[in-house]
PDB file with SEQRES, HELIX, SHEET and CRYST1 records, atoms N, CA, C and O in Angstrom:
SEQRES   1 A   84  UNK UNK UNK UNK UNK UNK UNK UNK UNK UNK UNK UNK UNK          
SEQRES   2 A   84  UNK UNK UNK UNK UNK UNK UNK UNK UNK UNK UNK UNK UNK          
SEQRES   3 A   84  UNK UNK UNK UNK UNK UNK UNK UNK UNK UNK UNK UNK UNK          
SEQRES   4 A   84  UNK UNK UNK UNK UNK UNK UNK UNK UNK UNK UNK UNK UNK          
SEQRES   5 A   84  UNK UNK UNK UNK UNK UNK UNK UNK UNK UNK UNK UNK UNK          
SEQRES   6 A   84  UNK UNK UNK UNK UNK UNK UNK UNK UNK UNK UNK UNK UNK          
SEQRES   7 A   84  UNK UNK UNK UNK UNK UNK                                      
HELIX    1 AA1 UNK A   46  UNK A   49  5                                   4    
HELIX    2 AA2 UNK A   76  UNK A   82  1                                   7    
SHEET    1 AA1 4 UNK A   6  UNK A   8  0                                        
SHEET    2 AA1 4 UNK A  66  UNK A  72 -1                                        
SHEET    3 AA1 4 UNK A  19  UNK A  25 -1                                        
SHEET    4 AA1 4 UNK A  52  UNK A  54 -1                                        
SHEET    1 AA2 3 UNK A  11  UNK A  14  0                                        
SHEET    2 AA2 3 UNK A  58  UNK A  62 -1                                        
SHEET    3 AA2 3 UNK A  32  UNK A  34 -1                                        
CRYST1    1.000    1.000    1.000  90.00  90.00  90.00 P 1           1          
ATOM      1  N   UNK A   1     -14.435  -0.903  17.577  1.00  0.00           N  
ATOM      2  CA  UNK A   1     -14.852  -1.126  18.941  1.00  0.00           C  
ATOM      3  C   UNK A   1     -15.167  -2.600  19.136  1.00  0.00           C  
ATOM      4  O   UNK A   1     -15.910  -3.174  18.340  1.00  0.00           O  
ATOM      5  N   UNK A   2     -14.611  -3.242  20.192  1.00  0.00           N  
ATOM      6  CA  UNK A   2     -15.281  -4.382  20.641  1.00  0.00           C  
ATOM      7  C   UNK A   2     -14.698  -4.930  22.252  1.00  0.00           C  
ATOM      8  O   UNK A   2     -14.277  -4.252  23.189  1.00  0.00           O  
ATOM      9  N   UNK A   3     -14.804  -5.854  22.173  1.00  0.00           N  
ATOM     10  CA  UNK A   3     -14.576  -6.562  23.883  1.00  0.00           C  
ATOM     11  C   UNK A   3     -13.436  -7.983  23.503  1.00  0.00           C  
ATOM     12  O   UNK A   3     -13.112  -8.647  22.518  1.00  0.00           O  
ATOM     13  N   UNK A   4     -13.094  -7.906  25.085  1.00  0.00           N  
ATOM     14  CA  UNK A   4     -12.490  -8.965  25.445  1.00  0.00           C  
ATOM     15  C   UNK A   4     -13.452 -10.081  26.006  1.00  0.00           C  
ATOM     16  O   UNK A   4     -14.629  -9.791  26.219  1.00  0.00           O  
ATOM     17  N   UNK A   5     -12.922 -11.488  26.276  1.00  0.00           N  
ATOM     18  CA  UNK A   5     -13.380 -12.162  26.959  1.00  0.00           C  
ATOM     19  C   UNK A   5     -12.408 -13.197  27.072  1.00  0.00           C  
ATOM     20  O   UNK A   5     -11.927 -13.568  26.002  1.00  0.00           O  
ATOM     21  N   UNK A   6     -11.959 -13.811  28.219  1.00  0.00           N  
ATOM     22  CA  UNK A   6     -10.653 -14.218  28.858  1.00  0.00           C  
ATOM     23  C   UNK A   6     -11.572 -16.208  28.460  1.00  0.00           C  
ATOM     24  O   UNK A   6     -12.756 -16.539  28.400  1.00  0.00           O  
ATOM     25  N   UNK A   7     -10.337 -16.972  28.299  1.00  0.00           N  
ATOM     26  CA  UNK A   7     -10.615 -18.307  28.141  1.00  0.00           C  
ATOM     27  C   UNK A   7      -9.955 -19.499  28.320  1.00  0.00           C  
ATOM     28  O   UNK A   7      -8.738 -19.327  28.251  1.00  0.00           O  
ATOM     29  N   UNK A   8     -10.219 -20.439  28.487  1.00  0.00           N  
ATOM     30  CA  UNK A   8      -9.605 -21.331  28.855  1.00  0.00           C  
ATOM     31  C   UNK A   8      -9.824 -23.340  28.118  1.00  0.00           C  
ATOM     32  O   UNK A   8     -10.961 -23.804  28.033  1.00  0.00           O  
ATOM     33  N   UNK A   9      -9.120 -23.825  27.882  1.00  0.00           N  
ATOM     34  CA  UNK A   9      -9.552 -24.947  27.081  1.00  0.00           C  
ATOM     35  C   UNK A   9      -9.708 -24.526  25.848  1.00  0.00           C  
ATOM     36  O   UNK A   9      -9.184 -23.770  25.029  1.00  0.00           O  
ATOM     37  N   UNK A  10     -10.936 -25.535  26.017  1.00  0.00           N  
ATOM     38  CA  UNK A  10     -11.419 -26.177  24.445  1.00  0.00           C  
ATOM     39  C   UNK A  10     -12.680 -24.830  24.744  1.00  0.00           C  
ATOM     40  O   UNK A  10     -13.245 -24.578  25.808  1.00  0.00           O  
ATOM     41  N   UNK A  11     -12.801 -24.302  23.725  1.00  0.00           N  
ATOM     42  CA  UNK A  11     -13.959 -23.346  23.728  1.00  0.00           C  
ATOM     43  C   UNK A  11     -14.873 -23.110  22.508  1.00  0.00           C  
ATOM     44  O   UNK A  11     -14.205 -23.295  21.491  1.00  0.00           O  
ATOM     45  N   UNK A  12     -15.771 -22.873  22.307  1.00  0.00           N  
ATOM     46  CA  UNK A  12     -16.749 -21.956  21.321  1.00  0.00           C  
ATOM     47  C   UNK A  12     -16.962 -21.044  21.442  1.00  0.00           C  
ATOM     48  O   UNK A  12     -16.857 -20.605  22.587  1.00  0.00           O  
ATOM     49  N   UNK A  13     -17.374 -20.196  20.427  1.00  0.00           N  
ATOM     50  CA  UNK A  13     -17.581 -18.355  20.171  1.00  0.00           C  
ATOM     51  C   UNK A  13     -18.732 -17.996  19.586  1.00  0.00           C  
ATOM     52  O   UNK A  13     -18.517 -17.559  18.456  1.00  0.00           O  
ATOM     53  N   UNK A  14     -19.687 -17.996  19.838  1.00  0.00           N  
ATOM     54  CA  UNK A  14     -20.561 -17.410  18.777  1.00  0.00           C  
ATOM     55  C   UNK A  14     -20.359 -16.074  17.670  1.00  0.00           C  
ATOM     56  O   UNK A  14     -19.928 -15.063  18.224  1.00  0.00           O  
ATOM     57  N   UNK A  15     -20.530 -15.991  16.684  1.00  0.00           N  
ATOM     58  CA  UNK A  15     -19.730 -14.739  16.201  1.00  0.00           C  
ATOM     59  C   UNK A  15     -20.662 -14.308  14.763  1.00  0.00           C  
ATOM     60  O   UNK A  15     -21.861 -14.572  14.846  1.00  0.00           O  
ATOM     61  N   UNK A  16     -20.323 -13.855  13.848  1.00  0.00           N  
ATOM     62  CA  UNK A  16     -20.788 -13.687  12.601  1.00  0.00           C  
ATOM     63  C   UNK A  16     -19.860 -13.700  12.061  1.00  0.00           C  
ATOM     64  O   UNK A  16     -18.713 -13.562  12.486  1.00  0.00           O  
ATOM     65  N   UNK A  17     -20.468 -13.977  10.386  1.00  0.00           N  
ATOM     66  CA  UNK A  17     -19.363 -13.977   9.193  1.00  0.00           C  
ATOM     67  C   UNK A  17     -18.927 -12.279   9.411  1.00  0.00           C  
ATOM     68  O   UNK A  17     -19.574 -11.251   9.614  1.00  0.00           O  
ATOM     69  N   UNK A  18     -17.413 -12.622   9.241  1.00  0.00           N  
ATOM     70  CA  UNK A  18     -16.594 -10.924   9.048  1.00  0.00           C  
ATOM     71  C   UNK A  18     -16.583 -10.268  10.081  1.00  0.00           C  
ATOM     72  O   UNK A  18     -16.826  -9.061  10.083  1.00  0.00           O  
ATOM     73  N   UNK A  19     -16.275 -11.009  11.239  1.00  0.00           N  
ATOM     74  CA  UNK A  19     -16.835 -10.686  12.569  1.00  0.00           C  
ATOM     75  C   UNK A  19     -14.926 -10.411  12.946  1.00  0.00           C  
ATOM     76  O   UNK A  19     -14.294 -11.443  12.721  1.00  0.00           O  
ATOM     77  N   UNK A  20     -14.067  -9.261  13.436  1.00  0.00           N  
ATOM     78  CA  UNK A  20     -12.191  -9.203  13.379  1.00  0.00           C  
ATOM     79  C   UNK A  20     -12.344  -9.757  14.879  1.00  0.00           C  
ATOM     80  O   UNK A  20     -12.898  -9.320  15.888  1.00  0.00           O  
ATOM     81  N   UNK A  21     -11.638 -10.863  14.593  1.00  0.00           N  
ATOM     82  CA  UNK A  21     -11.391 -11.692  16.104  1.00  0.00           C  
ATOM     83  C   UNK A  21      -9.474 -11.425  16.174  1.00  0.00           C  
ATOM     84  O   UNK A  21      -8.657 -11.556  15.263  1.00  0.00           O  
ATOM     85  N   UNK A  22      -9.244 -10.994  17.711  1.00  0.00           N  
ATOM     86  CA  UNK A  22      -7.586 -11.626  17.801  1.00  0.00           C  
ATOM     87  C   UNK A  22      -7.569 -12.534  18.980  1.00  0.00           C  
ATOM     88  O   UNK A  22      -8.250 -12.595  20.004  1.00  0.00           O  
ATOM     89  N   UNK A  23      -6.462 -13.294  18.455  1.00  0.00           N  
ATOM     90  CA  UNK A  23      -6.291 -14.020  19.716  1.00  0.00           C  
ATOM     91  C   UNK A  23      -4.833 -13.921  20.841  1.00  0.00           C  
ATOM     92  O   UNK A  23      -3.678 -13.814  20.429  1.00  0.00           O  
ATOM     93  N   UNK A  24      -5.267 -13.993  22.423  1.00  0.00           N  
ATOM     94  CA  UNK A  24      -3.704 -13.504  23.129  1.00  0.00           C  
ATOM     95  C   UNK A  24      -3.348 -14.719  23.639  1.00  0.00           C  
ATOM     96  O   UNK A  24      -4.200 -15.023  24.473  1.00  0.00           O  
ATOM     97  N   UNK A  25      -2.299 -15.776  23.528  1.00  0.00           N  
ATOM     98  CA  UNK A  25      -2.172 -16.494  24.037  1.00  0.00           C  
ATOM     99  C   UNK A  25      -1.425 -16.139  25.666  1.00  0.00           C  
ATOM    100  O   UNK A  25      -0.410 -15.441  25.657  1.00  0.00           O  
ATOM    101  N   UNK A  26      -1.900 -16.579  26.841  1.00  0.00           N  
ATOM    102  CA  UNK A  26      -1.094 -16.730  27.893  1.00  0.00           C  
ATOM    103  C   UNK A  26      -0.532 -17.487  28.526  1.00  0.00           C  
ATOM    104  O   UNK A  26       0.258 -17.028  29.351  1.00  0.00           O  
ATOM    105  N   UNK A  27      -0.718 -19.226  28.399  1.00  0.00           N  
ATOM    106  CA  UNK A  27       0.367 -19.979  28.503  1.00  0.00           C  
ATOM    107  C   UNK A  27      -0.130 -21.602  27.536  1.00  0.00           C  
ATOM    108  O   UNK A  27       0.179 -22.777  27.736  1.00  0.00           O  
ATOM    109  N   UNK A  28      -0.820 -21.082  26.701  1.00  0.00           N  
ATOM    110  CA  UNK A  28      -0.916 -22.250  25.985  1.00  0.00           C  
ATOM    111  C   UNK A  28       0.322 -23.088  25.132  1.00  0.00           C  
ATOM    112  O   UNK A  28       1.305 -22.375  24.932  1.00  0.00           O  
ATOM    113  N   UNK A  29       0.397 -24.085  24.751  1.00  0.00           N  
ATOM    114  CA  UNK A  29       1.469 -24.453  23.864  1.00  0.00           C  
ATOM    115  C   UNK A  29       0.800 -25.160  23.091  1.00  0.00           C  
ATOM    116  O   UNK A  29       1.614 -25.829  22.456  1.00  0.00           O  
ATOM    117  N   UNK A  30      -0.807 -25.540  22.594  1.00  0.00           N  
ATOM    118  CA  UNK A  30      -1.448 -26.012  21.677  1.00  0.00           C  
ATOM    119  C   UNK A  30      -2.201 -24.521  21.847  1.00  0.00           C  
ATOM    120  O   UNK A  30      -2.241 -23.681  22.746  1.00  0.00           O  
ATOM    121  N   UNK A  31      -2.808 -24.651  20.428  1.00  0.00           N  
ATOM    122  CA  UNK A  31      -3.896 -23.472  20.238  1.00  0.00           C  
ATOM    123  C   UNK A  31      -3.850 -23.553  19.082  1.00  0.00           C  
ATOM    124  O   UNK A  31      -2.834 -23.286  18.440  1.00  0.00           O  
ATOM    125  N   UNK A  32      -5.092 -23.993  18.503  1.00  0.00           N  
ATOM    126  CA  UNK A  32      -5.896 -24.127  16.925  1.00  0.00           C  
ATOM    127  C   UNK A  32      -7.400 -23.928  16.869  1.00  0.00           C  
ATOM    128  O   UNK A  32      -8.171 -24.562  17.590  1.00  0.00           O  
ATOM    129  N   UNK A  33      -7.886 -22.775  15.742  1.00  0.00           N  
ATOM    130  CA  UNK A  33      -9.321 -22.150  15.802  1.00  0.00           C  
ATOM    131  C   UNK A  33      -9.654 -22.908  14.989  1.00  0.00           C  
ATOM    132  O   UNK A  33      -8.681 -23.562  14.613  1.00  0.00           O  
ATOM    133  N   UNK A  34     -10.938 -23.291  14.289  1.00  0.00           N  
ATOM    134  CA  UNK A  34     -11.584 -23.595  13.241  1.00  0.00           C  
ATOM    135  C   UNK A  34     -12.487 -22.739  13.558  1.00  0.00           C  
ATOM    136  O   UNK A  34     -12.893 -22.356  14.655  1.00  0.00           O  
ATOM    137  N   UNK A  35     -12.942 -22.301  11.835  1.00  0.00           N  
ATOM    138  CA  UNK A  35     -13.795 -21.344  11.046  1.00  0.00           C  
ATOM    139  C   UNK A  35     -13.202 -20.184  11.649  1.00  0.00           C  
ATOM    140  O   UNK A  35     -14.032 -19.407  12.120  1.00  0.00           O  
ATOM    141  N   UNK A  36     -11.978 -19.844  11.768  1.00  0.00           N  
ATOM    142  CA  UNK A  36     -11.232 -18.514  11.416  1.00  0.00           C  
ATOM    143  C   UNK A  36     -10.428 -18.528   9.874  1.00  0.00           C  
ATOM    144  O   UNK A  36      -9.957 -19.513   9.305  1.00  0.00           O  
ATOM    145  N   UNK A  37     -10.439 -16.883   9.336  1.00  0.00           N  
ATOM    146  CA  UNK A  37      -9.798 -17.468   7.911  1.00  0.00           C  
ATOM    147  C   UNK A  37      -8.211 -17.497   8.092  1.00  0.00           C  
ATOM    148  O   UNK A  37      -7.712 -17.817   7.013  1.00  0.00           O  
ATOM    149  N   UNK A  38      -7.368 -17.306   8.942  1.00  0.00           N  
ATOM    150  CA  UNK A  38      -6.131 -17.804   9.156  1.00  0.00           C  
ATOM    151  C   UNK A  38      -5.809 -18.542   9.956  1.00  0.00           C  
ATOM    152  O   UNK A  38      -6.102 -18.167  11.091  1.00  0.00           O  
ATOM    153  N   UNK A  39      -5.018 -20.026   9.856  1.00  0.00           N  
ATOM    154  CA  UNK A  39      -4.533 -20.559  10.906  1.00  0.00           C  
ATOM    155  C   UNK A  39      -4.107 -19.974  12.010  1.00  0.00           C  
ATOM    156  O   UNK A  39      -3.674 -18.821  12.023  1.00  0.00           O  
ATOM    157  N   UNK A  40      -4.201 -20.771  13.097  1.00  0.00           N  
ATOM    158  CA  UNK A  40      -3.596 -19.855  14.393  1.00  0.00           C  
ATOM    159  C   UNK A  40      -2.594 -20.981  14.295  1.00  0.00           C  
ATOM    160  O   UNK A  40      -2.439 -21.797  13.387  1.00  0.00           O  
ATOM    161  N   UNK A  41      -1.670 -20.778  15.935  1.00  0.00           N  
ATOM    162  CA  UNK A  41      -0.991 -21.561  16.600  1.00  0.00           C  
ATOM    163  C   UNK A  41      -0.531 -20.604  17.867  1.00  0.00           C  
ATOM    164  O   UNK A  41      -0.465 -19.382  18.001  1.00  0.00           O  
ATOM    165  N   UNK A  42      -0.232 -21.767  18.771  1.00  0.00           N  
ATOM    166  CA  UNK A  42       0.029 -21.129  20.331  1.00  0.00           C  
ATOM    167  C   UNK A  42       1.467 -19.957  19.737  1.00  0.00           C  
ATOM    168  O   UNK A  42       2.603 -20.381  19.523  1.00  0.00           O  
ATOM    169  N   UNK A  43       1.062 -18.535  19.572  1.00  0.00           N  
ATOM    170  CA  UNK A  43       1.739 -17.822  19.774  1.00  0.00           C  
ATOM    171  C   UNK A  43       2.623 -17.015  20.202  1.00  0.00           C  
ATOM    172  O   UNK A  43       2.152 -16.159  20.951  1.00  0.00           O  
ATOM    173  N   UNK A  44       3.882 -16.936  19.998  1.00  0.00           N  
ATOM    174  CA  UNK A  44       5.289 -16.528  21.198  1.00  0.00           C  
ATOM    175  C   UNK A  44       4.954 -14.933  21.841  1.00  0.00           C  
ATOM    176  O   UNK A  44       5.229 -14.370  22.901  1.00  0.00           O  
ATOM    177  N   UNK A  45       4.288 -14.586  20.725  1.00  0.00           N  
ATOM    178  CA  UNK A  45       4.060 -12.842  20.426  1.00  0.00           C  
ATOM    179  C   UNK A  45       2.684 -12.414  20.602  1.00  0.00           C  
ATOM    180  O   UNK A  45       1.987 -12.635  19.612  1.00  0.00           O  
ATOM    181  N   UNK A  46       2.024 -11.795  21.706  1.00  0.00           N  
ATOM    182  CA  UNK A  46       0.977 -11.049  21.249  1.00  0.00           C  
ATOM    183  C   UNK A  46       0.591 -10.718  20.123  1.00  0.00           C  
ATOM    184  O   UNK A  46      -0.400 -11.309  19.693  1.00  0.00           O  
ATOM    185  N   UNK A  47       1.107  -9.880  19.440  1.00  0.00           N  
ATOM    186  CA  UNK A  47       0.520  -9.332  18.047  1.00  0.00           C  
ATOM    187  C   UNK A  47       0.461 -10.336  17.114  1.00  0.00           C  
ATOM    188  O   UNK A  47      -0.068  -9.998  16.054  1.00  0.00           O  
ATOM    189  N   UNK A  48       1.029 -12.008  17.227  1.00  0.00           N  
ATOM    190  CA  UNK A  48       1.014 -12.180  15.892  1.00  0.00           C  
ATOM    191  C   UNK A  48      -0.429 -13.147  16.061  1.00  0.00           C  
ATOM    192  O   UNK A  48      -0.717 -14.111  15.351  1.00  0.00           O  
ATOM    193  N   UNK A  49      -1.172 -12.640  17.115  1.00  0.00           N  
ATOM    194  CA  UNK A  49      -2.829 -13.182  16.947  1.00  0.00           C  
ATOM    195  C   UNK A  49      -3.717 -12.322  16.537  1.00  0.00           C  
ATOM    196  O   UNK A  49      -4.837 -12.823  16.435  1.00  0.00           O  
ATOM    197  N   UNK A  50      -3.608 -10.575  16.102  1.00  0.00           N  
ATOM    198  CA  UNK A  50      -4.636 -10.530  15.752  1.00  0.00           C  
ATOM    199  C   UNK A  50      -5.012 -10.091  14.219  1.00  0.00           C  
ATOM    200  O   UNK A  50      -4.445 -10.451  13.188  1.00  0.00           O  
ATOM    201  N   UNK A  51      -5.772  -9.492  14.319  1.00  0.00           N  
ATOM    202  CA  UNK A  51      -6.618  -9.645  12.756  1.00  0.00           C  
ATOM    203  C   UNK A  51      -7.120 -10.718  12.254  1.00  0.00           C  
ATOM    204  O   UNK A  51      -7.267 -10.862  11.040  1.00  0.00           O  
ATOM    205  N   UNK A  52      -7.329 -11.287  12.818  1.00  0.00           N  
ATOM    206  CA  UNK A  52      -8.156 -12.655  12.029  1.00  0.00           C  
ATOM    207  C   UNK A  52      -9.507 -12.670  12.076  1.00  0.00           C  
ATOM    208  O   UNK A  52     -10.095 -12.296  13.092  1.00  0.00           O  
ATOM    209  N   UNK A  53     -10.071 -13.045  11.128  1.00  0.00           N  
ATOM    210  CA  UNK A  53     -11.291 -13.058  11.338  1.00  0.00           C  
ATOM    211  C   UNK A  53     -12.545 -14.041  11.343  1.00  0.00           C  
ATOM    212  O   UNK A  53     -11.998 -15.043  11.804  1.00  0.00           O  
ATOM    213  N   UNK A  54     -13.540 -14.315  11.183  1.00  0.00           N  
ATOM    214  CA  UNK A  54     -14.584 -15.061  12.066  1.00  0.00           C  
ATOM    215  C   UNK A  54     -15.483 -15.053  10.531  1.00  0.00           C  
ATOM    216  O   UNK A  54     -16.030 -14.069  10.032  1.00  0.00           O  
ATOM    217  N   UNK A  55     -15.427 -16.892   9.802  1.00  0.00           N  
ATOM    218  CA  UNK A  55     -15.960 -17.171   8.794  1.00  0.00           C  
ATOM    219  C   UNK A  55     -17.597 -17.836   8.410  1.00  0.00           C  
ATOM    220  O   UNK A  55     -18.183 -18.165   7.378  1.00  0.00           O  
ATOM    221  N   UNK A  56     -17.970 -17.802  10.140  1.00  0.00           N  
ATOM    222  CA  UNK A  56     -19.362 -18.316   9.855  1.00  0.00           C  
ATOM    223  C   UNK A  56     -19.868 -17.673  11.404  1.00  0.00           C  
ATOM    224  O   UNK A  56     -19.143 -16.863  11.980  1.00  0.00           O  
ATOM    225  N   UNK A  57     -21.268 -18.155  12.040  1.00  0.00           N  
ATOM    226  CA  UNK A  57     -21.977 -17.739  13.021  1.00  0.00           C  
ATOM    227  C   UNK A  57     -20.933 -18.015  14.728  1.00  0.00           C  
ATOM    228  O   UNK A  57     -21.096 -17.315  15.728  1.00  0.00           O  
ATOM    229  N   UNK A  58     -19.862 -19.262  14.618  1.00  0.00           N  
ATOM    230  CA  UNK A  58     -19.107 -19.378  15.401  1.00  0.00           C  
ATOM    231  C   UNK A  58     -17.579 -19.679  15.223  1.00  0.00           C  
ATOM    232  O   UNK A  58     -17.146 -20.000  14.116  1.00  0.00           O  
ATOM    233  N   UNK A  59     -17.088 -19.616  15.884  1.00  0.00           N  
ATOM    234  CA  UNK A  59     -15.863 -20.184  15.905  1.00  0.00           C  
ATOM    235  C   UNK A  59     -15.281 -21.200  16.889  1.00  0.00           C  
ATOM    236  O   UNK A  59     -15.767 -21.203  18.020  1.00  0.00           O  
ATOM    237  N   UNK A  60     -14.358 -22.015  16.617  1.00  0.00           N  
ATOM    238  CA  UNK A  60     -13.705 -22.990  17.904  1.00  0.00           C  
ATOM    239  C   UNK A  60     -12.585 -22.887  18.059  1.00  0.00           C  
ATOM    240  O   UNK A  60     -11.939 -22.581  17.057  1.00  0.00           O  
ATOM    241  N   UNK A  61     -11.913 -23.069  19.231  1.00  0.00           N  
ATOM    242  CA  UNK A  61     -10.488 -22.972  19.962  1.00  0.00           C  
ATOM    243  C   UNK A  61     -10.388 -24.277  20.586  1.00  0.00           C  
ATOM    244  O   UNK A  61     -11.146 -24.893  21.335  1.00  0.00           O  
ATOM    245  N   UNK A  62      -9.333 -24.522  20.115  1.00  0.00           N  
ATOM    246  CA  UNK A  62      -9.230 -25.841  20.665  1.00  0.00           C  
ATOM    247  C   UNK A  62      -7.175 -25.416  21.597  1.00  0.00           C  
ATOM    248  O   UNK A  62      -6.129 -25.011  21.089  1.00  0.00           O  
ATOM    249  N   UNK A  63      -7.419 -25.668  22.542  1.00  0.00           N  
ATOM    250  CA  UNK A  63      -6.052 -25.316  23.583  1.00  0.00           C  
ATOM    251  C   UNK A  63      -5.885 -25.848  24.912  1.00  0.00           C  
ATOM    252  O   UNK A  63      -6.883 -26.206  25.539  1.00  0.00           O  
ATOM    253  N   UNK A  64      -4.725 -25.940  25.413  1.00  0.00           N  
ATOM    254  CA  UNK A  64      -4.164 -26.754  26.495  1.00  0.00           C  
ATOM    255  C   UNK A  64      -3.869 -25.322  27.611  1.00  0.00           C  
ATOM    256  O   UNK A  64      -3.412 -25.877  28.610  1.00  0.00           O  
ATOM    257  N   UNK A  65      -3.898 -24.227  27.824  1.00  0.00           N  
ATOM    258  CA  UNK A  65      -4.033 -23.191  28.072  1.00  0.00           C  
ATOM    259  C   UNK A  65      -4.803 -22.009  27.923  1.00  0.00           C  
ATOM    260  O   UNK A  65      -5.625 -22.047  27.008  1.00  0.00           O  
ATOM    261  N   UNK A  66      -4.733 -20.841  28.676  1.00  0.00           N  
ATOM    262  CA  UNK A  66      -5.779 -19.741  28.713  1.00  0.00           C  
ATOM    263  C   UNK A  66      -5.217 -18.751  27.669  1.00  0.00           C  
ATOM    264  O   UNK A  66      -4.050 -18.669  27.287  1.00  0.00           O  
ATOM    265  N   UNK A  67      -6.192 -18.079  27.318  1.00  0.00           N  
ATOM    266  CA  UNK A  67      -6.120 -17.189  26.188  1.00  0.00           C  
ATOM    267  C   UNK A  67      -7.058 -15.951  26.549  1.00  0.00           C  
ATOM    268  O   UNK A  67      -7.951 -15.956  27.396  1.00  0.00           O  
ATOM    269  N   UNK A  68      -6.623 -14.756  25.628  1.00  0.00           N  
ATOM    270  CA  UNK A  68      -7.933 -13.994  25.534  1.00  0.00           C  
ATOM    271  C   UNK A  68      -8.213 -13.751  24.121  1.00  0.00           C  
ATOM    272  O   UNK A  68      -7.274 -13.754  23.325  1.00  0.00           O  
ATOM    273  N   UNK A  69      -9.355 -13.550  23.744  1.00  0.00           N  
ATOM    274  CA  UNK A  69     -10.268 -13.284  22.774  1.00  0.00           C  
ATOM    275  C   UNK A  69     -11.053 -11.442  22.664  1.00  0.00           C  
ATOM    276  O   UNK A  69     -11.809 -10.881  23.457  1.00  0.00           O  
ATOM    277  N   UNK A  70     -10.592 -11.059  21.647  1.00  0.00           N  
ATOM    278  CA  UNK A  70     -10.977  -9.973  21.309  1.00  0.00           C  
ATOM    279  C   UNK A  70     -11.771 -10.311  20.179  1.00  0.00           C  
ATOM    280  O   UNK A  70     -11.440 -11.128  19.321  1.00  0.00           O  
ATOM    281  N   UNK A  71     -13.130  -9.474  20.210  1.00  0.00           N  
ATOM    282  CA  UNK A  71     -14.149  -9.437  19.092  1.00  0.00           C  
ATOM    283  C   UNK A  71     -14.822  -8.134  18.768  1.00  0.00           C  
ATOM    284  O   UNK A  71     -15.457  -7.562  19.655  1.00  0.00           O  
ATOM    285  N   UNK A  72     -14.727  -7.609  17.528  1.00  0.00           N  
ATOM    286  CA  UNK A  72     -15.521  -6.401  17.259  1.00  0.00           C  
ATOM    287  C   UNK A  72     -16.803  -6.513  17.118  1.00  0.00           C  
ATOM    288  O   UNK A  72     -17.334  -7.541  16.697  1.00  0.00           O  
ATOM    289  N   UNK A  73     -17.645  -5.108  17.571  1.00  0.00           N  
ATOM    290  CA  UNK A  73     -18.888  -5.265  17.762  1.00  0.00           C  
ATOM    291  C   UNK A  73     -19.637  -5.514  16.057  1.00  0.00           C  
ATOM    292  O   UNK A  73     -20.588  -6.241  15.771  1.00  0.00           O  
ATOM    293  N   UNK A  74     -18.908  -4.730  15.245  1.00  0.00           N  
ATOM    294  CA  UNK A  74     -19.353  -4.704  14.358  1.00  0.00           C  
ATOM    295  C   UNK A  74     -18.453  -5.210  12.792  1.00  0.00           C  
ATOM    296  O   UNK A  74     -17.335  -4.714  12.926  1.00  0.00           O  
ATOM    297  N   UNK A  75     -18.495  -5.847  11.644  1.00  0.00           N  
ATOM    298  CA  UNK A  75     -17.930  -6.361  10.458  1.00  0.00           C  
ATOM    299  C   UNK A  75     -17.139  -5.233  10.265  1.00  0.00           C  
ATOM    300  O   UNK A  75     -17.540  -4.154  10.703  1.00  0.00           O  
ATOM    301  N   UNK A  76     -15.637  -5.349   9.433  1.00  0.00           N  
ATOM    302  CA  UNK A  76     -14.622  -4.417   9.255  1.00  0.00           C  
ATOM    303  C   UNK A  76     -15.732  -3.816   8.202  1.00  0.00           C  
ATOM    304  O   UNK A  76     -16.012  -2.749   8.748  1.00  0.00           O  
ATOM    305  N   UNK A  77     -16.773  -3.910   6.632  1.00  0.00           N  
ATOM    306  CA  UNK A  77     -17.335  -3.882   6.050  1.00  0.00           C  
ATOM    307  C   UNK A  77     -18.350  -2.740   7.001  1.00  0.00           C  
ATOM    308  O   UNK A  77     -18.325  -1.592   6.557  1.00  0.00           O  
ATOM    309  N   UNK A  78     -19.029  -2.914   7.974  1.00  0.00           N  
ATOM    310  CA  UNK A  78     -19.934  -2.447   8.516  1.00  0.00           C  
ATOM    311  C   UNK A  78     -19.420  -1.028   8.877  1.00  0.00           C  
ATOM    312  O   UNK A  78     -19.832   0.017   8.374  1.00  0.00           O  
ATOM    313  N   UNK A  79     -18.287  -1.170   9.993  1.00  0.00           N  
ATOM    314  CA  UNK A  79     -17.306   0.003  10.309  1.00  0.00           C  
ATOM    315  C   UNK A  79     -17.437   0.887   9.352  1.00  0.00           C  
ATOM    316  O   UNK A  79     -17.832   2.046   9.478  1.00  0.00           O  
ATOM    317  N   UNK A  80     -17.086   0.310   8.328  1.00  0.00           N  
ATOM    318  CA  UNK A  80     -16.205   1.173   7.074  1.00  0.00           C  
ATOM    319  C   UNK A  80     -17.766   2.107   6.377  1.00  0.00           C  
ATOM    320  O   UNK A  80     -17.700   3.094   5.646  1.00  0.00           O  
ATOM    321  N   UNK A  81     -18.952   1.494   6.827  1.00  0.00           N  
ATOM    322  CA  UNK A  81     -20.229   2.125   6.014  1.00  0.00           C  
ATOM    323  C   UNK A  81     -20.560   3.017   6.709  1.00  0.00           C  
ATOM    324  O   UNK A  81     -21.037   4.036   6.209  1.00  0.00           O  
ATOM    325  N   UNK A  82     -20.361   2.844   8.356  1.00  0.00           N  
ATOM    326  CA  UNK A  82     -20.655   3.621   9.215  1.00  0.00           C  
ATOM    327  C   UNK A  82     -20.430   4.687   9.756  1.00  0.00           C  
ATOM    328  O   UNK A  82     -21.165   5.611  10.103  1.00  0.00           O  
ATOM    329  N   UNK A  83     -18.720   4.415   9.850  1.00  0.00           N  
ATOM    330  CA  UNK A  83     -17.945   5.814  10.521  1.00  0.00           C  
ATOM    331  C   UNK A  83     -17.479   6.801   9.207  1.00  0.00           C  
ATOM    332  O   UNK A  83     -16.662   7.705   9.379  1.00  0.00           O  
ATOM    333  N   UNK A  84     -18.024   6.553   8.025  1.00  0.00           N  
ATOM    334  CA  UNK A  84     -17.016   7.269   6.502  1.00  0.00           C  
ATOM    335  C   UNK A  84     -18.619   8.120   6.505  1.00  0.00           C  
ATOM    336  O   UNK A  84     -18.872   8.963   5.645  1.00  0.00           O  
TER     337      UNK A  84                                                      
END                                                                             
């Protein structure tokens, strides 16, 4: 479970370590996160933004276009203690 939140520019995230972030690009042609553990880049494809995830309390987006941001409420780790 988690949420969207629609974006634009240069942005920050507040987040936690192990926190599954994806990202949707909608017309960016730059797009680079720091403190995610996989590189991004302005993506052709929906899917090939998500699963990534969120390596400290925030994250940054740095982009020339809007995006959306998906974040789970809770650590894939947490999920996994919770719903089993």
């Amino acid at each position: 479970y988690g949420y969207f939140v629609s974006a634009q520019g240069n942005c920050r995230f507040a987040s936690f370590k192990g926190q599954q972030v994806s990202f949707f690009n909608i017309d960016c042609s730059k797009f680079e996160s720091k403190g995610t553990k996989w590189k991004t880049h302005a993506y052709k494809y929906w899917w090939q933004g998500t699963l990534n995830e969120a390596l400290d309390d925030e994250f940054e987006i740095k982009s020339d276009g809007s995006f959306l941001v998906f974040r789970t409420y809770l650590s894939k780790n947490m999920e996994n203690k919770i719903f089993k």
